[in-house]
Phi, psi and omega in degrees: 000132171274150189259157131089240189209041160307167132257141169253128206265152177203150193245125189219151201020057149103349178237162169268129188220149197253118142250153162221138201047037172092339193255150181274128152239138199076200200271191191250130179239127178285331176254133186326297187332301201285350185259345174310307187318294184300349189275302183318308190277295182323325156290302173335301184294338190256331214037090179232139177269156193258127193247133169209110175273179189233164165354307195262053197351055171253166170314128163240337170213148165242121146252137170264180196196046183138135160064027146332087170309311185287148180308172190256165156232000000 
C-alpha cells in the first residue's frame, strides 16, 4: 500500500494505476507505461518523488522531480 503523499505507479486487479495515499488518482491503465507517464506528471507537477513498483509490488524504481534532500554531485 502506498503512504503519504507520493505517487505511486502500482499494479492492482489486473490494471495499472497511480495512488497517493493509499487512494487512486487518474485512470486506470493496461499497460505499466502509460500509467508511469501519468505517475511522472504528477510528481513533476507536485515536485515529488515518483515511487514504481513492479508485478510483485516491491519498489523497483524511485525518481525525484523536486525538494531533493540529498546534495547533487
Amino acid at each position: 500500500m502506498s503512504e503519504g503523499n507520493e505517487p505511486h505507479t502500482v499494479h492492482r486487479d489486473g490494471v495499472w494505476l497511480n495512488e497517493v495515499g493509499g487512494a487512486q488518482v487518474g485512470d486506470r491503465y493496461d499497460h505499466k507505461d502509460a500509467a508511469v507517464s501519468a505517475g511522472r506528471e504528477l510528481a513533476i507537477e507536485r515536485k515529488l518523488e515518483h515511487h514504481i513498483h513492479g508485478l510483485d509490488g516491491r519498489v523497483h524504481e524511485k525518481n525525484s522531480y523536486g525538494n531533493d534532500p540529498r546534495p547533487s554531485r
